[in-house]
C-alpha positions as CSV (number, residue, x, y, z in Angstrom):
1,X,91.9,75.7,84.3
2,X,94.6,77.3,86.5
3,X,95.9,80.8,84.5
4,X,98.1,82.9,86.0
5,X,97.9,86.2,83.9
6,X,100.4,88.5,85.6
7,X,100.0,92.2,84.1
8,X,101.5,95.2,85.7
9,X,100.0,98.8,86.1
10,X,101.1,102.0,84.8
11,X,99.6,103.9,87.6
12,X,101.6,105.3,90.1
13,X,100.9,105.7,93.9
14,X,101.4,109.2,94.2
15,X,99.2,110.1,91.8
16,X,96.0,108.4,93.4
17,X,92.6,110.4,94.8
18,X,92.6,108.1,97.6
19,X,95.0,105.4,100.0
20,X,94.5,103.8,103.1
21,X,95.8,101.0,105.1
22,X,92.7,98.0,106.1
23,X,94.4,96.5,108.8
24,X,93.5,92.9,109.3
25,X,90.2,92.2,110.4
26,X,88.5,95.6,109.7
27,X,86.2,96.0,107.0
28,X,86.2,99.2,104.1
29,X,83.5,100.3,102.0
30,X,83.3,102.7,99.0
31,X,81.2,103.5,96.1
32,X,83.2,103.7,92.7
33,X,82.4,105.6,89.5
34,X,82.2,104.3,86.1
35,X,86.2,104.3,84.7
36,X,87.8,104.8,88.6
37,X,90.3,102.0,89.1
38,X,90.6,100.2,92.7
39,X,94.3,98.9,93.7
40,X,94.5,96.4,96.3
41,X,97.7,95.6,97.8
42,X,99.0,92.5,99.4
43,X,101.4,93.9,101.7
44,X,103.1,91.3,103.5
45,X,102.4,88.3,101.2
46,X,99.6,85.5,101.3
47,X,96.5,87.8,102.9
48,X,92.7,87.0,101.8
49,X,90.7,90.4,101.1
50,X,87.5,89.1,101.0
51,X,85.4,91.3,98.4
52,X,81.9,91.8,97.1
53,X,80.4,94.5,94.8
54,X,77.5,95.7,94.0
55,X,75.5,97.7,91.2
56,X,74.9,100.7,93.5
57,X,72.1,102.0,91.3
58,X,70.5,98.7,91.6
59,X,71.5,97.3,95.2
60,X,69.8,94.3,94.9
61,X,72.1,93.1,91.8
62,X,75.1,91.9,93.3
63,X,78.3,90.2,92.3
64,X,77.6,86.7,91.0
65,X,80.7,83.9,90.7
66,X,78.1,81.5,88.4
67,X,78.0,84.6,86.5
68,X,81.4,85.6,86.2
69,X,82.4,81.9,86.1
70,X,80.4,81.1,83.2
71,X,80.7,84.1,81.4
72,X,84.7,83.5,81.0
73,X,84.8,80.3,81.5
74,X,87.3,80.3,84.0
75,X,86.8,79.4,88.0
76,X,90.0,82.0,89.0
77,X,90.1,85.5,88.2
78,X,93.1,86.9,86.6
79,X,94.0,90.4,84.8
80,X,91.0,90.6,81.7
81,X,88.8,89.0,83.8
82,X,85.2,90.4,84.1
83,X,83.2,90.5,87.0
84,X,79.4,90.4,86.5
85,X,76.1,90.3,88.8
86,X,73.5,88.1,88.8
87,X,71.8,89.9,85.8
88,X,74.9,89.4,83.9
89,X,75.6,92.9,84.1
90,X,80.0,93.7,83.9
91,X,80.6,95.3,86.8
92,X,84.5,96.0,86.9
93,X,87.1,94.4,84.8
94,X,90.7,93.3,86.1
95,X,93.4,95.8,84.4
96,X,96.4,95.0,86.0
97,X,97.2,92.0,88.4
98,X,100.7,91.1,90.0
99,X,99.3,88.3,91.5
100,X,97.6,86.2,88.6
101,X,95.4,84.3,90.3
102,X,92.3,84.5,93.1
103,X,89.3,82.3,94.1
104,X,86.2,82.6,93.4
105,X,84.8,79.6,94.9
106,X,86.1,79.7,98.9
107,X,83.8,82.0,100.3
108,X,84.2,84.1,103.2
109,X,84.7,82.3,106.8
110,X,82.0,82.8,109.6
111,X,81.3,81.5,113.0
112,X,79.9,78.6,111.9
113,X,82.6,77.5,109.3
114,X,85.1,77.8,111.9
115,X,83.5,75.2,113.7
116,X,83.3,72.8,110.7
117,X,86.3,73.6,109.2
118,X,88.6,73.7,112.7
119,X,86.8,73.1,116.2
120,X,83.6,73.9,117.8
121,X,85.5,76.6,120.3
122,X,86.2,78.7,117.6
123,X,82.6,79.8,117.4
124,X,83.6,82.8,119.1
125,X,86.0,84.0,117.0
126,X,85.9,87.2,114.5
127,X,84.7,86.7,111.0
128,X,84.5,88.2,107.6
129,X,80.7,87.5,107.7
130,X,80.3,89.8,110.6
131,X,82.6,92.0,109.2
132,X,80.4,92.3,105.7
133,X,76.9,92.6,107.7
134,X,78.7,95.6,110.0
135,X,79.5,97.2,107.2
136,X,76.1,97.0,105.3
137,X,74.7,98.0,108.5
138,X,76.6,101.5,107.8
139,X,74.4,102.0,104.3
140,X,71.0,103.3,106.0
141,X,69.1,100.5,105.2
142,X,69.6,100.2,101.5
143,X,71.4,96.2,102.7
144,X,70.6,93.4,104.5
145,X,71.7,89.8,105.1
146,X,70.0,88.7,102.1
147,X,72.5,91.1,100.0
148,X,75.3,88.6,101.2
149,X,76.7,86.8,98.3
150,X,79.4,84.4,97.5
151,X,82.4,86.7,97.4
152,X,85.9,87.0,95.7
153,X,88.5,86.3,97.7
154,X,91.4,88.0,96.4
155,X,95.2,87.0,96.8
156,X,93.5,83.3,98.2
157,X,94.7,79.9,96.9
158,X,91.8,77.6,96.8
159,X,92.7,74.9,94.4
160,X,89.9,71.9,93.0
161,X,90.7,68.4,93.5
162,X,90.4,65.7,90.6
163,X,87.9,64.9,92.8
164,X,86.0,68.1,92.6
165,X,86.7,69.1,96.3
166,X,88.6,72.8,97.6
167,X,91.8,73.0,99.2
168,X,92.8,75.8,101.1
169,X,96.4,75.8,100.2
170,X,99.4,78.0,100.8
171,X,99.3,81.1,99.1
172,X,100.6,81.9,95.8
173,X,100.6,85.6,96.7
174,X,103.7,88.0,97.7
175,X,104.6,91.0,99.9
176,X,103.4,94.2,97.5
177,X,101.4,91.8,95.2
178,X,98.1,93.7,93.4
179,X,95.5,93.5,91.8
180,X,93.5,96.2,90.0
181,X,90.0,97.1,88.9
182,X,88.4,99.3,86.9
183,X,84.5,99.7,87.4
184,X,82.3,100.0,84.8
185,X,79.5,101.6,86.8
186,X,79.0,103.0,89.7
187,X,79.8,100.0,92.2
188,X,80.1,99.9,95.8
189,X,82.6,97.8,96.8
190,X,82.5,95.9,100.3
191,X,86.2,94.5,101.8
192,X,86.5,92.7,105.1
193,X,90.3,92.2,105.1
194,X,90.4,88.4,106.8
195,X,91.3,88.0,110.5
196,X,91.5,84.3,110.2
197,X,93.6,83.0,112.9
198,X,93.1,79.0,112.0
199,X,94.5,79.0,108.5
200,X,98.5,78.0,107.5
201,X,97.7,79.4,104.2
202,X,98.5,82.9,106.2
203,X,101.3,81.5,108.6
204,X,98.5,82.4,111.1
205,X,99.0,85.4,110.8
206,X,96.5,88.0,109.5
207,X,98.1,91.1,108.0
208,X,96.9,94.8,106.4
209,X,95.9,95.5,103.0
210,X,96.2,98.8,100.9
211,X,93.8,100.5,98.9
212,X,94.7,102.9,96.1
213,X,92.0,104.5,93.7
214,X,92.6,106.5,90.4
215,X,90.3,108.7,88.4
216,X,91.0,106.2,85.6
């Protein structure tokens, strides 16, 4: 079922503890407290952030899409949407969401699926899987490979076939498009902001994201 659920925020910029700029193809990480609320921002229109979270008390319980799917019955996320781990623990809930629509299913490109999806001499090529395991190299040992998950790719238009296949289609994001969560534990939250190079869906054309949090 394909629901757009567009709900703006009442939070204003200025007024954020924290803002930065991910420039395509970096990777962020942050841990959030129970009630802080995480703006991510499309800037230029049709960008994947690739995202996972985790319970940061309990590392090992991650962000699960069966989970989440199941527990709203939904394969997109949209504004009310609940993210859960693979306990079935609710992690963050979507608050506000100019976009109204993001994957769940598309996962995050690697070397290898740029060889599958485009041509073996892409193998070389940077990827949000290396992005995620530099980043969990950063948390002293507390993450490993196995702690990679399937992940939300936010602002991403991955449509299912009648036929029960994914397209990668264009975007159904816009420049200064958001989406907003509020976690409902303490979370650490792990962005690689995609650098793919192969996909129309971006123009080929990779661009930054921004990232606003609030107290509440």
């Amino acid at each position: 079922m394909a629901v757009f659920n567009r709900v703006e925020s009442p939070r204003k910029a200025e007024e954020a503890i924290y803002d930065t700029t991910v420039l395509a193809g970096d990777g962020w990480t942050r841990e959030l407290l129970p009630g802080q609320v995480l703006r991510i921002v499309d800037l230029e229109g049709n960008q994947a952030a690739d995202t996972l979270f985790y319970d940061a008390d309990h590392p090992e319980d991650h962000y699960s899409a069966v989970s989440t799917i199941a527990g709203q019955g939904n394969i997109y996320l949209t504004a009310g949407s609940v993210l859960r781990t693979e306990s079935g623990k609710e992690l963050l809930t979507i608050v506000a969401d100019t976009c109204g629509r993001h994957d769940t299913l598309g996962g995050s490109c690697s070397a290898q699926s740029n060889t599958v999806r485009y041509s073996p001499d892409k193998l070389h090529m940077h990827n949000c899987r290396d992005t995620f395991m530099l980043q969990l190299s950063k948390r002293d040992g507390a993450y490993s490979k196995r702690d990679l998950a399937p992940n939300v790719n936010f602002f991403m238009n991955v449509p299912v076939t009648p036929e029960g296949g994914l397209e990668f289609a264009d975007g159904v994001s816009s420049p200064g498009a958001y989406v907003e969560l509020k976690s409902l534990c303490r979370t650490l939250v792990l962005i690689s902001n995609c650098p793919q190079l192969n996909n129309p869906c971006n123009a080929y054309n990779p661009t930054p994201i921004r990232l606003l949090i609030w107290d509440q």
